[in-house]
C-alpha positions in Angstrom: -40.9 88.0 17.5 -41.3 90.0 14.8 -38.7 87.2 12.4 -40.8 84.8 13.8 -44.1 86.4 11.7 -41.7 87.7 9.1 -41.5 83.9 7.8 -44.9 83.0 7.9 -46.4 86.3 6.3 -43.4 87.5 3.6 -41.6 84.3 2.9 -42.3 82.6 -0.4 -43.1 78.9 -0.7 -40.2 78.0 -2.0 -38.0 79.4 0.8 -40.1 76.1 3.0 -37.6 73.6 3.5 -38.0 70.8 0.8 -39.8 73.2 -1.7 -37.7 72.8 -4.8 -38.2 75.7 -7.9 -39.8 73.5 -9.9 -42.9 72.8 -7.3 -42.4 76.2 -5.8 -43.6 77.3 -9.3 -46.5 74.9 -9.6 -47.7 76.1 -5.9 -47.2 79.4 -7.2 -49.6 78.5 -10.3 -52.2 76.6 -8.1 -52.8 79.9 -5.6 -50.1 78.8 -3.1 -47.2 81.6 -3.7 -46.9 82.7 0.0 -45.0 80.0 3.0 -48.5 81.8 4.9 -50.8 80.2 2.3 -49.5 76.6 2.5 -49.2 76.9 6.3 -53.0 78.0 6.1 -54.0 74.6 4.3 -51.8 72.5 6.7 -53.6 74.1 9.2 -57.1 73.6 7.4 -56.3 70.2 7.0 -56.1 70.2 10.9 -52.4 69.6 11.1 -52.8 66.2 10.0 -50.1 64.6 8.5 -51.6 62.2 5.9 -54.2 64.4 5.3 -51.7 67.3 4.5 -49.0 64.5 2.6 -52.1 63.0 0.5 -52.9 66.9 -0.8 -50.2 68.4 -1.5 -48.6 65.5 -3.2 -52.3 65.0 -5.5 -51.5 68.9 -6.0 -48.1 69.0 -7.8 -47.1 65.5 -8.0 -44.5 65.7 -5.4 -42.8 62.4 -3.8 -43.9 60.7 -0.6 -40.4 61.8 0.8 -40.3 65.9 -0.3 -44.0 65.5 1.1 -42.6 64.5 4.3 -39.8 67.5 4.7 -42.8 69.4 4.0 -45.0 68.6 6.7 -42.2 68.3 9.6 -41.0 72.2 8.0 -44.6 73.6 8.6 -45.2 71.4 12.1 -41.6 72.4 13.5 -42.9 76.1 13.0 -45.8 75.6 14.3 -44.8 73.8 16.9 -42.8 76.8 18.2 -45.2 79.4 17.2 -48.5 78.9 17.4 
């Protein structure tokens, strides 16, 4: 259990599958440096997946498709975890 909180709490955002340096950095700049902090907003955003698509890509001008790996990265965990 304890890996399984490990990755949510100490992980950074760019370790989050589809996260590439370059947007992990602009994250990073906007407030979102932790993988705990972006799964917070997904889960603000009430786990929706247009919702969550539509900010993050307005955020750091990510693609529809890095969007996407994303999402199904922070839903698989939560899917399993919470």
């Amino acid at each position: 259990m304890l890996n399984k909180v490990y990755f949510v709490l100490y992980k950074l955002v760019g370790d989050i599958p589809g996260v590439s340096k370059k947007k992990a950095l602009k994250l990073t700049e906007k407030g979102f440096d932790k993988a705990s902090l972006l799964l917070g907003q997904y889960c603000r955003l009430h786990k929706d997946k247009d919702l969550f698509k539509d900010w993050i890509i307005e955020l750091v001008c990510m693609t529809n498709d890095t969007a996407e790996k994303i999402y199904k990265a922070l839903s698989g965990w939560d899917i399993c975890h919470l």
